[in-house]
C-alpha positions as CSV (number, residue, x, y, z in Angstrom):
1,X,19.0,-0.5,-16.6
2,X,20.3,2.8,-15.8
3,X,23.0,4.5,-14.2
4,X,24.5,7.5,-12.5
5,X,26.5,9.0,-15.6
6,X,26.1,9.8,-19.1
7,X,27.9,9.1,-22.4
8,X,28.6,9.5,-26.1
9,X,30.9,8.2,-28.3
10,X,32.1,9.5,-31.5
11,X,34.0,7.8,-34.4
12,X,36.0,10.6,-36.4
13,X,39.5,9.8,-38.5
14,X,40.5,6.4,-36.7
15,X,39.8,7.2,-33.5
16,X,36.5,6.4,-30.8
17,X,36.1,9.3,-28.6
18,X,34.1,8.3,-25.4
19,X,32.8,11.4,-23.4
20,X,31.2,10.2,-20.5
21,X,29.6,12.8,-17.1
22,X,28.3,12.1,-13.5
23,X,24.5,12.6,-14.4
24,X,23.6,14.9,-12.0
25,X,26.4,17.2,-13.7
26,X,24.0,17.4,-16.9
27,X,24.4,21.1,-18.5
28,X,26.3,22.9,-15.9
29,X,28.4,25.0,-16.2
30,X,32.2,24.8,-14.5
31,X,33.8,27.8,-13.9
32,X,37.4,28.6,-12.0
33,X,39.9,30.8,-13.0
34,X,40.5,30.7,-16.3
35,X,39.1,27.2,-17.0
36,X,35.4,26.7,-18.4
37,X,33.8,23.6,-19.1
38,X,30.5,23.1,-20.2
39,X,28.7,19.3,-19.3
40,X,26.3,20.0,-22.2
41,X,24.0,17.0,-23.9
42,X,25.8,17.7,-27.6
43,X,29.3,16.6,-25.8
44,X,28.6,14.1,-23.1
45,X,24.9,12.9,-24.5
46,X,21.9,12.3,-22.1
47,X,21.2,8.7,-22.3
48,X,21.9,7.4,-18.3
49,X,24.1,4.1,-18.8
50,X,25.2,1.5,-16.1
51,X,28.7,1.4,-15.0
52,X,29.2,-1.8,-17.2
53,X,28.8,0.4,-20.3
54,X,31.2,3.0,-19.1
55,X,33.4,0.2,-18.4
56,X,33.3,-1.4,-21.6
57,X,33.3,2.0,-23.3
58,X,36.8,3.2,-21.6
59,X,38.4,-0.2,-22.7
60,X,37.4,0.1,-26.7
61,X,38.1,4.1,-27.0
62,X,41.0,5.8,-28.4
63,X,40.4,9.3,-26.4
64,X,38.5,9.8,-23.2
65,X,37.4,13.2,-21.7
66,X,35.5,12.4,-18.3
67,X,34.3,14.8,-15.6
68,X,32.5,14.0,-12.2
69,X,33.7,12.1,-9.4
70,X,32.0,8.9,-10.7
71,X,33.4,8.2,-13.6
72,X,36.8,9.9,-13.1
73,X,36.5,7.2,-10.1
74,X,35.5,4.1,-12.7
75,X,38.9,5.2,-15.0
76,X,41.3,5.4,-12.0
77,X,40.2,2.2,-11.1
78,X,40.6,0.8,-14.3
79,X,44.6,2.3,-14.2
80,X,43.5,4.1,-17.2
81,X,44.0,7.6,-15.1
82,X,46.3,8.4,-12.5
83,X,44.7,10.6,-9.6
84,X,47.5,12.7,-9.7
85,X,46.4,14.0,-13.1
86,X,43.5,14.5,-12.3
87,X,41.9,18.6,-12.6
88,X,39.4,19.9,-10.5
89,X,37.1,22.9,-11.8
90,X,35.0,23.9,-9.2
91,X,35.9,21.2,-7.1
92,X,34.7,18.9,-10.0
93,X,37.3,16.2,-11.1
94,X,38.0,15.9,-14.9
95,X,40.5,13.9,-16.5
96,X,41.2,13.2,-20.3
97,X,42.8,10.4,-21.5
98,X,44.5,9.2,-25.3
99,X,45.6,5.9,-25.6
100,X,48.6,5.2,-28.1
101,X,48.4,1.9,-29.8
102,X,50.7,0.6,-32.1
């Protein structure tokens, strides 16, 4: 089963980085102003994964960087991002997120 968004995670120094994109955002390129963001395969992967996985994937990770309005949308509803800090390049949103555990 597949989804509308993408993901990766990496393990580096104690910490799971999730990188997770709308799909359909898949090596674009983001441009406004000053800002640049790149949704390439290396970053975000190119495997399609249901919203259970990006789910489940938000809850275990240390450090979240999201962009597209789906799964920006799956982390505000989780309460792990505010929608007030959320950025928008290009209209786009993308939100990063750290958790601090102690």
């Amino acid at each position: 089963m597949s989804g509308p968004a993408v993901m990766r995670i990496i393990k580096a120094q104690g910490e799971i980085l999730l990188s997770a994109a709308d799909h359909d955002l898949l090596n674009t390129h983001l441009r406004e102003g000053i800002l640049h963001l790149h949704v390439s395969e290396d970053f975000y992967g190119n495997v399609k994964v249901p919203d259970e996985t990006i789910r489940s994937s938000l809850e275990l990770c240390t450090i979240a960087n999201l962009v597209g309005k789906h799964v920006v949308e799956i982390a505000i509803d989780m309460d792990l991002v505010s929608s007030d800090n959320v950025m928008y390049i290009q209209g786009v949103p993308h939100a990063q997120l750290a958790k601090i555990i102690n």
